[in-house]
C-alpha positions as a Markdown table, in Angstrom:
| # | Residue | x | y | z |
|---|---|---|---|---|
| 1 | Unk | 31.9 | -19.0 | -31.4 |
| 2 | Unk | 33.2 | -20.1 | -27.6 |
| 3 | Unk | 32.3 | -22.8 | -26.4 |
| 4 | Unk | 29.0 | -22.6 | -24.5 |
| 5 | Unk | 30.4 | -23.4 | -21.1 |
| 6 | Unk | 32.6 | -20.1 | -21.9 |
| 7 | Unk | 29.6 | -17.9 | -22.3 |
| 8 | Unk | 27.4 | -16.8 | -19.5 |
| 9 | Unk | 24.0 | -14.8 | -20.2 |
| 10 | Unk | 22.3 | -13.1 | -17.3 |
| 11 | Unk | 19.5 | -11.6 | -16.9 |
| 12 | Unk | 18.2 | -9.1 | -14.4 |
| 13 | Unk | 14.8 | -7.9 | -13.4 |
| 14 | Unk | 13.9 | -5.2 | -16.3 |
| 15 | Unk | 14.2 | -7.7 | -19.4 |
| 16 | Unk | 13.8 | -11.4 | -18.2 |
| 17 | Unk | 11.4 | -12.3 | -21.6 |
| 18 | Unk | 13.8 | -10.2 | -23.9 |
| 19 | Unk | 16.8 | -12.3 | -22.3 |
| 20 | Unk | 15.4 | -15.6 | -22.7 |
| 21 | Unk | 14.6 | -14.9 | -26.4 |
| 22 | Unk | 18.5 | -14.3 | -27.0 |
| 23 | Unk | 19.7 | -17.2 | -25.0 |
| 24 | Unk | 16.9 | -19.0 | -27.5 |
| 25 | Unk | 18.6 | -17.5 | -30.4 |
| 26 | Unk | 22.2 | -18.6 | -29.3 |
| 27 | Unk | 21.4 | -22.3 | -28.4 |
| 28 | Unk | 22.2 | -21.7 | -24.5 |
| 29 | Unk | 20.5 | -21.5 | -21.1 |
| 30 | Unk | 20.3 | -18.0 | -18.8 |
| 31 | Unk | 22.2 | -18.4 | -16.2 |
| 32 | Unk | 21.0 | -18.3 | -12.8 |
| 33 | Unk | 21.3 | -14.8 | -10.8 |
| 34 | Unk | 19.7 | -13.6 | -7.7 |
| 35 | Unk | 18.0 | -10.0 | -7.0 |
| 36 | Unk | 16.8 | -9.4 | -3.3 |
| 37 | Unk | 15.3 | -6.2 | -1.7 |
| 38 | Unk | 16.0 | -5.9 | 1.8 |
| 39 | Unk | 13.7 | -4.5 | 4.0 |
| 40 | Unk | 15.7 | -1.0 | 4.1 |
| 41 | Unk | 14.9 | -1.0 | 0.1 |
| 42 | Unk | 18.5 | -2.1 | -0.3 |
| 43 | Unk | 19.8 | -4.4 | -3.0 |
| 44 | Unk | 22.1 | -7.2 | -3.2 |
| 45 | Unk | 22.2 | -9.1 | -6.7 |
| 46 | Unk | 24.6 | -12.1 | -7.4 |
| 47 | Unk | 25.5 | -14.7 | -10.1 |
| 48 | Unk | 24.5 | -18.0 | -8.9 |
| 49 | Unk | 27.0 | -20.0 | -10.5 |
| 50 | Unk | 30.9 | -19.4 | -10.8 |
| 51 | Unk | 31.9 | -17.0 | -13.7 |
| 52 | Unk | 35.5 | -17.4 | -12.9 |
| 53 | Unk | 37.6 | -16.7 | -16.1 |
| 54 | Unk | 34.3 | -16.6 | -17.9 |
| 55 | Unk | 32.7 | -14.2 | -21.0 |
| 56 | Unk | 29.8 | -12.5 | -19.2 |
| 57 | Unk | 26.4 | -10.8 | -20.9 |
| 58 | Unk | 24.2 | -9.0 | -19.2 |
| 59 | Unk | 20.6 | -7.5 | -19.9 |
| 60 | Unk | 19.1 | -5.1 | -18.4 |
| 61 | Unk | 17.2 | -2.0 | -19.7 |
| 62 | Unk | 17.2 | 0.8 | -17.5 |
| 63 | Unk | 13.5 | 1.8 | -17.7 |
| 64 | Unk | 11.0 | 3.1 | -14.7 |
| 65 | Unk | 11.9 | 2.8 | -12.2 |
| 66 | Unk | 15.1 | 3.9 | -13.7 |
| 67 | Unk | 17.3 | 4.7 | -10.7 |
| 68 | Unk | 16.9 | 0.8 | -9.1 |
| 69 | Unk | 17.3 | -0.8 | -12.7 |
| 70 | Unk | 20.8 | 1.3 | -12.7 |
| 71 | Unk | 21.9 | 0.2 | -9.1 |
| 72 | Unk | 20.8 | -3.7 | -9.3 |
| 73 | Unk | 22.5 | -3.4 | -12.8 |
| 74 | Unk | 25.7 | -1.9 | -11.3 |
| 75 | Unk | 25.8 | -4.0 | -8.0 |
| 76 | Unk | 25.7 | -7.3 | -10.3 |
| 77 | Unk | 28.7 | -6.2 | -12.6 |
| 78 | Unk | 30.7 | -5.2 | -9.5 |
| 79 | Unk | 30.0 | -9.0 | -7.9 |
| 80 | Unk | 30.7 | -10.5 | -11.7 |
| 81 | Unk | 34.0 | -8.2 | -11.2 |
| 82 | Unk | 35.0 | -9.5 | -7.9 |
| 83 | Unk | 34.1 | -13.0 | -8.9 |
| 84 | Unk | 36.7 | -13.1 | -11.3 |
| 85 | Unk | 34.8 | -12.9 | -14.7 |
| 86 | Unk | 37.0 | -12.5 | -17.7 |
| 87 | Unk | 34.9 | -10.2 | -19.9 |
| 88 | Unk | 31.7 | -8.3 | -19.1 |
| 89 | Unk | 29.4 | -7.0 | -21.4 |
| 90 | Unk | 26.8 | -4.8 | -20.2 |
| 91 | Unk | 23.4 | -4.9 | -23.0 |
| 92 | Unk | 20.9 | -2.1 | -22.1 |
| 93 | Unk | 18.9 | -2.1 | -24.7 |
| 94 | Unk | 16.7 | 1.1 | -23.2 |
| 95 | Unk | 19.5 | 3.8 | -21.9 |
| 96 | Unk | 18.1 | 5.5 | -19.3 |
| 97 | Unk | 19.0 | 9.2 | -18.3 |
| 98 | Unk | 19.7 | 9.7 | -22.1 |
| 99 | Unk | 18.1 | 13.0 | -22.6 |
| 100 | Unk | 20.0 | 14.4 | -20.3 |
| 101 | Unk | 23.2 | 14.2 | -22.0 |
| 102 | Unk | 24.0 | 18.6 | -22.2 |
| 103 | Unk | 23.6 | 21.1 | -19.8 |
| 104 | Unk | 20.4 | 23.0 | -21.0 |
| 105 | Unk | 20.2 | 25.5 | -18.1 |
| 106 | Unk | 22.6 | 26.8 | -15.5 |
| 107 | Unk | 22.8 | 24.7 | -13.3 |
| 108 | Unk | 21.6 | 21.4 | -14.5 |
| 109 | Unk | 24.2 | 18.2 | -14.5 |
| 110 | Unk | 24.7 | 15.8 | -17.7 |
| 111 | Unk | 23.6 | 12.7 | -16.0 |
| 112 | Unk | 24.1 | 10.7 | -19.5 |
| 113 | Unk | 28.0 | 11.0 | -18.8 |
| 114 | Unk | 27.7 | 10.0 | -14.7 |
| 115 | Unk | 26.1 | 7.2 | -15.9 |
| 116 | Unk | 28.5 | 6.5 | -18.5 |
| 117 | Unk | 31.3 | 7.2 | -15.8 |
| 118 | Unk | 29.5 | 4.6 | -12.9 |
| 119 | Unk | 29.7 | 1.6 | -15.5 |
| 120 | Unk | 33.1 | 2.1 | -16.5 |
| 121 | Unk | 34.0 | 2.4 | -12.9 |
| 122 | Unk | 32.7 | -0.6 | -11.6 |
| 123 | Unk | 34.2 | -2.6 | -14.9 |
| 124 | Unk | 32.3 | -3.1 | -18.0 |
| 125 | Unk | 34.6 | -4.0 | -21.1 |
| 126 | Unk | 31.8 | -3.2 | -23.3 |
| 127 | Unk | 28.6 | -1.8 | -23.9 |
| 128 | Unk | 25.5 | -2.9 | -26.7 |
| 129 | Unk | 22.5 | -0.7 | -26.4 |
| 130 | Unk | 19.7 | 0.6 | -28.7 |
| 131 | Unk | 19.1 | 4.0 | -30.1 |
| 132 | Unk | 20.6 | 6.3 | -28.1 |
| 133 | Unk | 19.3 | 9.7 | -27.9 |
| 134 | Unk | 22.0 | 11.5 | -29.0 |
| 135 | Unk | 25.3 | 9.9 | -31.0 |
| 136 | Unk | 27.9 | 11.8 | -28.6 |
| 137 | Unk | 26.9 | 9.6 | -25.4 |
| 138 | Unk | 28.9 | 7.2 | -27.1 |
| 139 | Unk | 31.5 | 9.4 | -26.5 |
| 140 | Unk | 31.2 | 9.3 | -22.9 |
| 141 | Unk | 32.3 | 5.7 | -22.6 |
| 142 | Unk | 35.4 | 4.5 | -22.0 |
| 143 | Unk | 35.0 | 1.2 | -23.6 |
| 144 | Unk | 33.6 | 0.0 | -27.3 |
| 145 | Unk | 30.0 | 0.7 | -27.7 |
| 146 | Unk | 28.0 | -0.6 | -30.0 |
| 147 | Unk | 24.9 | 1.3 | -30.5 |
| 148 | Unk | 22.4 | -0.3 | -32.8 |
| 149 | Unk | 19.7 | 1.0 | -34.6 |
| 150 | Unk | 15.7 | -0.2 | -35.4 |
| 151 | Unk | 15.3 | 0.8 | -38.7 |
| 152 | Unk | 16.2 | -2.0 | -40.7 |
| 153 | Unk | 13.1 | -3.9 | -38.5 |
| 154 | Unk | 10.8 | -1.3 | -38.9 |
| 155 | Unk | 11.3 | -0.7 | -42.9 |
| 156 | Unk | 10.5 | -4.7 | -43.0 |
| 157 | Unk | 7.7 | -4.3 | -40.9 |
| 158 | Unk | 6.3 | -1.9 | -42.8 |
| 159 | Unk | 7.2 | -3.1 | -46.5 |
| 160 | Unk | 4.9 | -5.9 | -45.4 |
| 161 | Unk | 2.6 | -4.1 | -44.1 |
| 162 | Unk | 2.0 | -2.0 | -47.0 |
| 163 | Unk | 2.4 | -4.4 | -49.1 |
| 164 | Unk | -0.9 | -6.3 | -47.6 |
| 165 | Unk | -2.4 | -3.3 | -46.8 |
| 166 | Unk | -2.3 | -2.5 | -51.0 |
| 167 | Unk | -0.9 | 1.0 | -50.3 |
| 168 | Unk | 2.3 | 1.7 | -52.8 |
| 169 | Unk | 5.0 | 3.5 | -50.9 |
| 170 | Unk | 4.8 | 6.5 | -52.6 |
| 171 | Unk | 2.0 | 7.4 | -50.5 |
| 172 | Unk | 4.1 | 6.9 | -47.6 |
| 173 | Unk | 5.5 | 9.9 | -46.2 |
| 174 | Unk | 7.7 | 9.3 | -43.1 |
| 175 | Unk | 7.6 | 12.3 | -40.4 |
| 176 | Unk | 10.6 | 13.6 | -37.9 |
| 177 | Unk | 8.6 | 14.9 | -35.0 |
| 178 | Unk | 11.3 | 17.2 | -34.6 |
| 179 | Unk | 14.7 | 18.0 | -36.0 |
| 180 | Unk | 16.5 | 15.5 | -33.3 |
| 181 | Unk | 15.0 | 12.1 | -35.4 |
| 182 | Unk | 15.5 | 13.4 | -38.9 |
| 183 | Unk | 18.3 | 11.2 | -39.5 |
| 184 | Unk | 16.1 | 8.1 | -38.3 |
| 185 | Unk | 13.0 | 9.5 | -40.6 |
| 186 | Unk | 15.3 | 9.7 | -43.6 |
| 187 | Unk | 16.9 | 6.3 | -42.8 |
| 188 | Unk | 13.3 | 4.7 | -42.7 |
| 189 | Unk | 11.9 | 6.6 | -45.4 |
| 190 | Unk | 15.3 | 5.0 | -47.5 |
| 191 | Unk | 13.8 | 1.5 | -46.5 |
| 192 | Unk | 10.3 | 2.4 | -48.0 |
| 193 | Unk | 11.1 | 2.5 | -51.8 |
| 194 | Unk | 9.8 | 5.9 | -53.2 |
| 195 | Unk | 8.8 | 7.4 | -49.5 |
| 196 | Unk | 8.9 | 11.0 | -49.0 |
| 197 | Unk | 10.5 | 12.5 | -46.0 |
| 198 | Unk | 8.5 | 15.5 | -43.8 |
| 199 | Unk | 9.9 | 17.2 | -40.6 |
| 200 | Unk | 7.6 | 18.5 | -37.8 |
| 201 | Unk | 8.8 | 22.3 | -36.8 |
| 202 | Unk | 8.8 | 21.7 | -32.7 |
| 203 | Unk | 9.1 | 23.7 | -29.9 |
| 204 | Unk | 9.1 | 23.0 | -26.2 |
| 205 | Unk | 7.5 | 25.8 | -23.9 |
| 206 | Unk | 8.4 | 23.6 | -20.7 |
| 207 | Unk | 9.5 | 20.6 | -20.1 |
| 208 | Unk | 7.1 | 17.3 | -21.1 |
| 209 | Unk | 5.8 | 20.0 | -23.4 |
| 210 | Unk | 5.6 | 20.3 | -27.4 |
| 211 | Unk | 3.9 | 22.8 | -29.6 |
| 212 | Unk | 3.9 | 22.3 | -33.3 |
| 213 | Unk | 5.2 | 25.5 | -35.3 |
| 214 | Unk | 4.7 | 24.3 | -38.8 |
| 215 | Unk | 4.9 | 20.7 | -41.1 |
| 216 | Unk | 7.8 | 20.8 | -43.2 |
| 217 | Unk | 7.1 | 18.8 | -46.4 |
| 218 | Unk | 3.7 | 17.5 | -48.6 |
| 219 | Unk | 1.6 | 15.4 | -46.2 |
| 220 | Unk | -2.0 | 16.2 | -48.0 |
| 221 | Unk | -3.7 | 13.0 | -48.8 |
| 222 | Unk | -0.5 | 10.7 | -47.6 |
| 223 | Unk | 0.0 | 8.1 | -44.8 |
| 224 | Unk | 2.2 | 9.8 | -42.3 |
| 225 | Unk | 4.2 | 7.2 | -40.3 |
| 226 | Unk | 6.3 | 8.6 | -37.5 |
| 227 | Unk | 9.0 | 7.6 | -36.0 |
| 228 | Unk | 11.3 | 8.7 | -32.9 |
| 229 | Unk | 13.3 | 7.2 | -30.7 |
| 230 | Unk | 11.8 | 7.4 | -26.9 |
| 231 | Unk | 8.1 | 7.8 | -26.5 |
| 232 | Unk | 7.3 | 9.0 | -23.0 |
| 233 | Unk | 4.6 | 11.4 | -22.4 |
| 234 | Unk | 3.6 | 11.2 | -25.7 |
| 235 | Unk | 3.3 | 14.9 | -26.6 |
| 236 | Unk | 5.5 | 15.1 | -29.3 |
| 237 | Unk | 3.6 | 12.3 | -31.2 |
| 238 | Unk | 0.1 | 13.5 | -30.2 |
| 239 | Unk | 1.0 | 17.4 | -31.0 |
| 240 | Unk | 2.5 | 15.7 | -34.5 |
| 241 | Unk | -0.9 | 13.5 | -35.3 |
| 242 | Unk | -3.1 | 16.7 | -34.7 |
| 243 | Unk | -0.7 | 19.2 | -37.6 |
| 244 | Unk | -0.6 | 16.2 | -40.1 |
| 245 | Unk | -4.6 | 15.3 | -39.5 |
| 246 | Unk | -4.8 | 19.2 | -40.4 |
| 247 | Unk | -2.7 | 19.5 | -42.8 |
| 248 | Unk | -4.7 | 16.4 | -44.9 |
| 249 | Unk | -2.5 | 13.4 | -44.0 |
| 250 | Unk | -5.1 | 10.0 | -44.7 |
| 251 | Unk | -4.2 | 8.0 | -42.1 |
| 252 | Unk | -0.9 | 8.0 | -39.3 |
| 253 | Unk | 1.7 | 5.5 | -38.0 |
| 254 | Unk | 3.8 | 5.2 | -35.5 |
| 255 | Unk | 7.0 | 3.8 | -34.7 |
| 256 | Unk | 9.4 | 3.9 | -31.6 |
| 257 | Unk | 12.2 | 2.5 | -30.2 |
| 258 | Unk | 11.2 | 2.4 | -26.8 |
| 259 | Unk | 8.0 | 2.5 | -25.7 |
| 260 | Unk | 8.5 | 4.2 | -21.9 |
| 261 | Unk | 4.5 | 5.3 | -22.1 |
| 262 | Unk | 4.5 | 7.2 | -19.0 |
| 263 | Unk | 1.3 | 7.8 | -16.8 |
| 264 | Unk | -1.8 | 7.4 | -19.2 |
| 265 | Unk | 0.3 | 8.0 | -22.9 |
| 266 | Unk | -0.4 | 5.0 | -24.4 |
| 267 | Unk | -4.0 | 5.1 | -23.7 |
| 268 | Unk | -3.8 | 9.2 | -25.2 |
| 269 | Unk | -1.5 | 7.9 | -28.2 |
| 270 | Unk | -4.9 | 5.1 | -28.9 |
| 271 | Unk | -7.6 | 7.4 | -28.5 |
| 272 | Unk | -5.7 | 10.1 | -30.7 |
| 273 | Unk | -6.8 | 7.8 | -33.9 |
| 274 | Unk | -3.0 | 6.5 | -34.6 |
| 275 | Unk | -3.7 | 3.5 | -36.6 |
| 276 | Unk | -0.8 | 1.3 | -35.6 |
| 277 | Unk | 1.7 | 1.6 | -32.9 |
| 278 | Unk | 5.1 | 0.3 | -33.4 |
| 279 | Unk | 7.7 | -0.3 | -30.2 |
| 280 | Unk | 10.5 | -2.9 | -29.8 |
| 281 | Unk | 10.8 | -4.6 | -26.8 |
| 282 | Unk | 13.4 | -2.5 | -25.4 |
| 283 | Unk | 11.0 | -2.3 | -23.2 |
| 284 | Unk | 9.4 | -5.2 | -22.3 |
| 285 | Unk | 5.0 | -4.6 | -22.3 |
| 286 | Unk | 2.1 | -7.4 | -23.5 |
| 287 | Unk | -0.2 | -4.4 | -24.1 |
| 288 | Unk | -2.3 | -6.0 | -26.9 |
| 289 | Unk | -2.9 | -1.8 | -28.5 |
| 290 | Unk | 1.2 | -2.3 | -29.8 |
| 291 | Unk | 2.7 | -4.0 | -32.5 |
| 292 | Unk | 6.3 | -5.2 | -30.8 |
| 293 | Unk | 9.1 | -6.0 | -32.6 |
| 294 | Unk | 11.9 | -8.5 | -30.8 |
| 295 | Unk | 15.4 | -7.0 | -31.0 |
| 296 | Unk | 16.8 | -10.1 | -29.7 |
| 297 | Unk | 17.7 | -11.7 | -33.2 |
| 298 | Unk | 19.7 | -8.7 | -33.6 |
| 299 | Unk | 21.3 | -8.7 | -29.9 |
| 300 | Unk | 22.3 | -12.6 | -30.3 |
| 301 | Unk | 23.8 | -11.2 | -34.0 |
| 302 | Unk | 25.9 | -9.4 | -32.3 |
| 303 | Unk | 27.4 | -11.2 | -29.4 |
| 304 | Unk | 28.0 | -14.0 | -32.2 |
| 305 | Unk | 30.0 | -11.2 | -33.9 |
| 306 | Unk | 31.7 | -10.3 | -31.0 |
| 307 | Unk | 32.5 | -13.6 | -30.5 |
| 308 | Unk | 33.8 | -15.1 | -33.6 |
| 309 | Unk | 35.4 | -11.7 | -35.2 |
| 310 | Unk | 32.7 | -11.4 | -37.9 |
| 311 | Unk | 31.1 | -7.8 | -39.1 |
| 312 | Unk | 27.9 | -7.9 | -38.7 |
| 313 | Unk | 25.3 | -5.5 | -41.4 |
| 314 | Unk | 25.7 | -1.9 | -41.4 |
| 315 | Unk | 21.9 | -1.6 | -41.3 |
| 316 | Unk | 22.1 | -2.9 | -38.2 |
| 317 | Unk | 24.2 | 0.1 | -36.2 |
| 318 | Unk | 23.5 | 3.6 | -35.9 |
| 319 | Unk | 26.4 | 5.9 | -36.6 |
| 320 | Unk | 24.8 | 9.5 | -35.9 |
């Protein structure tokens, strides 16, 4: 790996716990930044030290509210960039503006691609996020991306669990809540020996909006654990809970990549009777109701990668 001096670690305002956690993992110190509001609600955010000729990481997730995460995020890299910084690296680890990543209706912009655009303006030289929405956003970058993928953490989460909950895996059916995530619910179901595989039949009347059609695959009698990748209003995974309760699933699971839980969701997802509720900290929340798995021994993996050349696991990237 470089020498420490030669790697600089930032964080920003959306993932300060998150970043200190990979700085732990790496055996270095964040580096100090600065993120003021002035009183016309405009930014200004700054290294504190000099990066000059330096490696530069940066964290920031892109969560509510979204549009100031993006601008603070993209004012920093364009001070880093006039600083003189050798290499930046940009880690979002929650990609906001994901879902809109195709036009769906006359009319409508694909914001996932502007986004993409704006960071490769203002001079990213890479980017590391998390579960992207859909596998062609990659596409609309103009540097390397390296888009990882949960499912190795969950599938050890949940080996363990089942293991000390005394329920073989072959009860275990894992559930797409729609045909976007099968891929993910086949991967996980792959790291949950003898695990069957449903798919929920999902339409959307209106946006924020889901209506369940029909369960594809045996759930009678089975613990259903669901996964996706973004949980927002949470009407997917409550519209999912209510077919498989009906349908005679025991007992449901759930497990997301990033826990946006807009408005009242979470409290919703609790009181629907899902049994255990699954996020990373892509988004960073102490809400005692979820089970949070830290990505950052995965994030430091990979900036050690980076920096010394080596592959890093297969498990540990997502290439749909």
């Amino acid at each position: 790996m470089k020498k420490a001096q030669d790697i600089l670690l930032f964080k920003l305002t959306s993932s300060p716990r998150l970043t200190e956690e990979v700085a732990e993992e790496l055996g270095i110190e964040v580096s100090p930044s600065e993120v003021n509001t002035f009183a016309d609600g405009e930014l200004l955010a700054r290294p504190l030290n000099s990066v000059r000729g330096k490696t530069v990481y940066v964290i920031q997730s892109t969560q509510r509210p979204v549009t100031e995460r993006l601008m603070e995020l993209l004012i920093f890299i364009d001070g880093l960039r006039n600083a003189k910084a050798k290499e930046i690296n940009a880690i979002i680890p929650y990609f906001g503006f994901a879902r809109q990543d195709r036009i769906a209706r006359s009319g409508e912009p694909i914001t996932a691609k502007l986004v993409a655009s704006l960071l490769g303006t203002v001079g990213i030289n890479r980017l590391m996020t998390m579960d992207l929405h859909t596998p062609q956003i990659q596409g609309f970058f103009s540097c390397p991306v390296d888009n990882l993928s949960p499912i190795s953490l969950f599938g050890e989460y949940f080996r363990r669990k089942f293991k000390n909950d005394k329920i073989p895996t072959d009860r275990v059916v894992v559930v797409s809540p729609d045909h976007g995530s099968i891929h993910r619910a086949r991967d996980l179901a792959s790291e949950l020996p003898d695990a069957s595989l449903a798919v929920i039949d999902k339409r959307r009347p209106a946006p924020n909006e889901a209506e369940v059609v029909n369960v594809v695959g045996d759930v009678q009698g089975k613990v259903a654990l669901i996964v996706d990748d973004i949980i927002d209003t949470a009407g997917t995974v409550i519209a999912s809970s209510e077919a498989l309760r009906k349908r005679g699933a025991s007992d449901i699971l759930l497990a997301g990549t990033h826990g946006v839980f807009s408005h009242d969701s979470l409290d919703r997802v609790y009181r629907s009777g899902i049994s255990d509720i699954v996020v990373t900290n892509s988004i960073e929340s102490a809400d005692p109701r979820l089970h949070i798995i830290s990505i950052a021994p995965m994030i430091a993996g990979i900036i050690r990668a980076n920096e010394e050349g080596v592959p890093v696991p297969d498990s540990w990237m997502s290439y749909y």
